[in-house]
N, C-alpha and C positions, 0 to 999 in steps of 0.2 A: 504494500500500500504506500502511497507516496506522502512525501511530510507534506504537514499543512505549511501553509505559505504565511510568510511571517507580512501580519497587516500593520499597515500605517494606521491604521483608528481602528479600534475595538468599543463597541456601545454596548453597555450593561444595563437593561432595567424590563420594563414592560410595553408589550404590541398589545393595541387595544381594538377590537373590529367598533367601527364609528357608525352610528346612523345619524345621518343626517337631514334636517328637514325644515323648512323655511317657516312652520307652524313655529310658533312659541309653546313649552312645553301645554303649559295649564290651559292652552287655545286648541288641543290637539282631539279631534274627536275620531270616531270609528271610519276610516277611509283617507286618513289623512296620508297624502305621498309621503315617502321618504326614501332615501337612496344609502347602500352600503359601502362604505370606503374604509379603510387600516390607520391606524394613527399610532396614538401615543407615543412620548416624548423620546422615550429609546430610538424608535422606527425613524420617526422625524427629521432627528439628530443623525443616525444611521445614510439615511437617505440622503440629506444633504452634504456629509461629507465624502459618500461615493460619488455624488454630483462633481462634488470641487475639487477631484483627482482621485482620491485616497484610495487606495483597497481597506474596504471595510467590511465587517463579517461583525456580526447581532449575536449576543450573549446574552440569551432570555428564555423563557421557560412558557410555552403554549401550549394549550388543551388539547383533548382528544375527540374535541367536536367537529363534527363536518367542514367550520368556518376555516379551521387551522390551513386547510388545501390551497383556496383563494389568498389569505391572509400570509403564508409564505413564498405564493407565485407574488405578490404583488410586491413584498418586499425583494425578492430576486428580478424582479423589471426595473427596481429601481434601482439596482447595480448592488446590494447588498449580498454578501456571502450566507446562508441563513442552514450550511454544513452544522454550526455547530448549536444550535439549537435543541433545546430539550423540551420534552414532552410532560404533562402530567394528567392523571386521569380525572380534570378538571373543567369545566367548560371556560375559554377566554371570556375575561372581563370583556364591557361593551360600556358605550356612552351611546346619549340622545344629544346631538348638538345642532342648536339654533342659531343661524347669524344673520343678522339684518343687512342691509346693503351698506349702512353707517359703520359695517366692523363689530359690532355690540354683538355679545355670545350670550347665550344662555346651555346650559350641561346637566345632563340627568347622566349620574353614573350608576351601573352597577359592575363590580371587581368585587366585593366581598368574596372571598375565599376563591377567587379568580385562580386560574394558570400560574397567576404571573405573583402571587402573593406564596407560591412553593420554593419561592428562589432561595437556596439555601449554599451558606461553608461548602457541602459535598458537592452544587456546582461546582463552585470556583475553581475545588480542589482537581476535577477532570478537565478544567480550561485552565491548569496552571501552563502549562508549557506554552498556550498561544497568550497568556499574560505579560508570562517573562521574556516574549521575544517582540511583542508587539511594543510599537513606538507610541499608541497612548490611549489610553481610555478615558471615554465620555458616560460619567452616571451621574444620578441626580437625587434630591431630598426627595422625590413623588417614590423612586424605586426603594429607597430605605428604610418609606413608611408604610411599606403594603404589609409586614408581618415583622416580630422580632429575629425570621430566619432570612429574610431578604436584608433585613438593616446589617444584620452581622456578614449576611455576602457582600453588603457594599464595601463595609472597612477591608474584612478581607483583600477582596481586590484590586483596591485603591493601596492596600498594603504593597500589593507581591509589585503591582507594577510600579508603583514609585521607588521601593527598595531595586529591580531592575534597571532602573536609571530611564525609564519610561515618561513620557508626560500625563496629568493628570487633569483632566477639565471638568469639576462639578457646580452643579445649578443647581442649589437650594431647590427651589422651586416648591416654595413653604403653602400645602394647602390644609387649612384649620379643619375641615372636614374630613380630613384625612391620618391627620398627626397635631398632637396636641404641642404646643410651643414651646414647654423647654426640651422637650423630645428633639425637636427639630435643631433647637439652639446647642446639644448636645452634642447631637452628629455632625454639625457644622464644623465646633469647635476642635474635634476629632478627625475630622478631613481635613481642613484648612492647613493646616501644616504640611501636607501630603501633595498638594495642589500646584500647577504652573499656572492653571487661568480660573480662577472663580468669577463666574458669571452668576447675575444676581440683578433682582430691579428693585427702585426705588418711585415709590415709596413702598410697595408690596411686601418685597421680600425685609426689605431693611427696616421698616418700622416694628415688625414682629420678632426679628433675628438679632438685630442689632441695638435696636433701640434708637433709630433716629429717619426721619422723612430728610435729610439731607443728603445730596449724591457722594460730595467729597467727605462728609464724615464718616459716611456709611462706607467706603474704599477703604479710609483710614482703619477702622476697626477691622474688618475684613483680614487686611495686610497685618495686622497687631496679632492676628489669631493665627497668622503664618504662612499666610495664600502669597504666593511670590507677585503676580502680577491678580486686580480686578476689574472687570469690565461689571458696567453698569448702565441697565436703562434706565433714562430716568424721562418719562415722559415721551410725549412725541417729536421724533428729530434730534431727537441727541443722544448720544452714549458715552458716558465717561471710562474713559480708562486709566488707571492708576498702578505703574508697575514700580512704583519704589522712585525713579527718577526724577517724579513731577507726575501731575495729571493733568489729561487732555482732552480735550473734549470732540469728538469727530461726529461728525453730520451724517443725520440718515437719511438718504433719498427717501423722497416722498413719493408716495403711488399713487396718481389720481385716478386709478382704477381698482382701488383699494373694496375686498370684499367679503374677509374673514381675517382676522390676524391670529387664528387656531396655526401654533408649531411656530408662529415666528421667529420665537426666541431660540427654541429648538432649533432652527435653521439657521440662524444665527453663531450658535454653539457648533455644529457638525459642522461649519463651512471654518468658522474660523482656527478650528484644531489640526483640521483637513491641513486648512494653507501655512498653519506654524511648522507642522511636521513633517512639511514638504520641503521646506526650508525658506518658508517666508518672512519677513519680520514682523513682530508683533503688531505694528501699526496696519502694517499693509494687510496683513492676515486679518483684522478686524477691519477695516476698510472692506475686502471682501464679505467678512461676513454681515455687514450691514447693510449692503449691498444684495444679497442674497436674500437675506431677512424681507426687504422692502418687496421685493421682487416674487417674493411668497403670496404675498397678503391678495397675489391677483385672484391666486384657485380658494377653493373652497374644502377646510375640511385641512388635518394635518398634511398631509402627504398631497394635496389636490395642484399645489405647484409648486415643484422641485426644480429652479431653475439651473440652468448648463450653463458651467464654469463659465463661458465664451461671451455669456450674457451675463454673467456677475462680474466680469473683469472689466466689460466695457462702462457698464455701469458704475462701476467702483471708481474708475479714470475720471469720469468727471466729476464727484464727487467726493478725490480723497483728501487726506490732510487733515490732522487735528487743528484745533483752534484753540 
């Protein structure tokens, strides 16, 4: 059998099957349309940085329902490796997601006791060898909150690859219905050390995590907890980034064709690790990924527009440069 191929981006966390539907949930009566598409934040992230060069391969754990067939053809069209994927005899978690033409979301979730909440140590431990060769992994606070055995996969293998000399990129991604806040503030403080790029928004994630609705303080603290470089959104059109030297502030193209911002950030994150460990600079590599993020927001739905490197580079050209 042949060795597996040592990947530039490794994504650890949960594939969610999405329904989607232009009804507002509580508006939603017996015949209302809705259409199936793959998401969550793993996938997203996943997605985008096969997009932006990388070889990328999905480290997550899917049911043993019908949907799993569709839901791993879809992430293998989107250039994703989905070889090393595990199984459990669970049905995939799913979302209801509403979005208005304004970008405003609305989410009914069901994952309780999903696929993707078995993620356990005994993963990681059969994915160590494409951990310790892989140049970097992307997971997140949603994957560390699905069960006390997925939290201890993420330190895990935020571990093996950072002691690898591997890059490490996590996003909080603090939701209160999902993990209660010093849970979240725990595991922050326990990765953060571990980390090359902590991505995180303000005021969201940073008023719960951090204790502050401010962008530069919120980086500061971030960096206090031991994240070498943080990228921060903070609002529409801007992202701060703070790697120790100074912070800067870099412009996100605007999309006047703007029509869900489901996975932006997510794409944001997979484009911009993509283009670090390709050997970009961190400026340009966020440049890219902002650029990409924006370019998102056209489809519908996480994964509904995964845009091609060719078209995030172009974009990025006229719009790069911190300020």
């Amino acid at each position: 059998m042949p060795a597996s191929p040592d990947y530039d981006v490794l994504v650890l966390g949960e594939v969610l099957v999405e329904i989607h539907t232009d009804t507002a949930p509580r508006e939603a009566v017996d015949g209302t349309p809705a259409r199936i598409s793959y998401s969550g934040d793993a996938l997203n992230a996943a997605a985008a940085a096969a997009a932006a060069g990388a070889r990328t391969a999905l480290l997550a754990v899917v049911g043993d329902d019908d949907l799993s067939v569709p839901l791993l053809r879809r992430a293998t069209d989107l250039g994703v490796d989905v070889s090393h994927v595990r199984r459990a005899p669970r049905p995939n978690g799913a979302y209801l997601l509403c979005a208005d033409t304004e970008g405003e979301r609305e989410f009914v979730y069901w994952r309780t006791a999903g696929a993707g909440s078995t993620l356990a140590p005994s993963h990681v431990d059969s994915w160590r060898s494409l951990l310790t060769s892989a140049r970097s992994l992307i997971t997140s606070g949603i994957t560390g909150a699905l069960s006390p055995t997925a939290r201890e996969a993420v330190l895990e293998a935020a571990r093996t690859v950072h002691e690898a000399g591997g890059h490490l990129t996590y996003d909080p991604n603090y939701r209160a219905r999902l993990t209660g806040r010093d849970q979240a503030r725990e595991l922050l403080a326990r990765i953060a050390p571990l980390t090359g790029l902590l991505k995180t928004s303000c005021p969201g994630d940073a008023l719960a995590l951090v204790d502050t609705a401010d962008p530069a303080t919120a980086a500061a603290r971030c960096r206090a907890l031991g994240a070498r470089a943080v990228a921060i959104t903070a609002g529409a059109g801007r992202l701060l980034l703070d790697d120790g030297s100074g912070v800067a502030h870099h412009p996100v193209p605007v999309n006047p064709h703007a029509v869900d911002a489901t996975g932006a950030g997510d794409c944001f994150t997979g484009t911009t690790t993509a283009r670090l460990v390709l050997g970009d600079t961190l400026a340009d590599a966020v440049s890219y990924g902002t650029a990409a993020a924006s370019l998102s927001v056209s489809g519908r739905g996480g994964t509904g527009r995964v845009p091609a490197f060719a078209e995030t580079a172009a974009l990025a050209r006229t719009h790069r440069g911190p300020s």
